[in-house]
C-alpha positions in Angstrom: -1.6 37.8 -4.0 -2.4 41.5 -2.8 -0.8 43.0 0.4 -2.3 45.9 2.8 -1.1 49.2 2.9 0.4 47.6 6.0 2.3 45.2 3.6 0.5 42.3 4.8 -0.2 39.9 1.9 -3.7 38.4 2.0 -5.2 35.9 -1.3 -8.0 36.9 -2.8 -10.8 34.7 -4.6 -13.0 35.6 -6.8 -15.8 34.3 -8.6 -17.8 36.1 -11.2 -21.0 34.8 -12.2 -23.2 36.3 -15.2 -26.7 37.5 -14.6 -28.5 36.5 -17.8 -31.1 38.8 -17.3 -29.5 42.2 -18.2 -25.7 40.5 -19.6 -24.3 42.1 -16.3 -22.3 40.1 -13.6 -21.7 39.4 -9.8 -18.6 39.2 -8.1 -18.4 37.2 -5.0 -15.1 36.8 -3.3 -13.0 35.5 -0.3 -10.6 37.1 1.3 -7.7 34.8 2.6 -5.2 36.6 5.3 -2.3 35.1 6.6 -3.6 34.0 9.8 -5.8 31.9 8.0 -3.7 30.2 5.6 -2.8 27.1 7.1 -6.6 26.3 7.9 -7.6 26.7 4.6 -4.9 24.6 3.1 -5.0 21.9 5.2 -9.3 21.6 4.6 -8.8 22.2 0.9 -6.1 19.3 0.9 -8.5 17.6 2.5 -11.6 18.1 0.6 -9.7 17.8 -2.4 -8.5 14.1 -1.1 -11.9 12.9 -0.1 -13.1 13.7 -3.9 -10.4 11.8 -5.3 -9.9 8.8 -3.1 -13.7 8.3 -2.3 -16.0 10.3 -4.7 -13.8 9.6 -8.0 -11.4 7.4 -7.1 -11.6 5.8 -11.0 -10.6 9.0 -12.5 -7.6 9.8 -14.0 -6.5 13.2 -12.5 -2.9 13.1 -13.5 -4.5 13.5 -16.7 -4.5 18.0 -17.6 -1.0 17.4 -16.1 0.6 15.0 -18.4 -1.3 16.7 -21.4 0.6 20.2 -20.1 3.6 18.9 -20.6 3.4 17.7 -23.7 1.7 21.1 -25.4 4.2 23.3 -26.3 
């Protein structure tokens, strides 16, 4: 979470991705403001649930969570 000079807070995504050729990398990224918030969350919710109810709907995805509370 960043915020503006303005003190608006705004997400920021960022994905780096390694360019093999000369061992450098390229940043892409998404800025999220708050306007936009509830969009995105409700279509990530969304894609999210179409993966696990109709893509994988056999897996297991409480599975990192149980074994992250049982590291310690």
């Amino acid at each position: 979470m960043k915020a503006t000079r303005g003190e608006e807070y705004y997400i920021t995504i960022t994905e780096s991705t390694r360019k093999f050729e000369d061992g450098g990398y390229v940043k892409h990224k998404i800025f999220l403001y708050k306007e936009d918030f509830n969009k995105f969350n409700e279509a990530f919710t969304e894609t999210v649930n179409y993966v696990k109810s109709d893509l994988m709907p056999e897996y297991d995805f409480d599975e990192f969570t149980r074994r992250g509370n049982t590291e310690g």
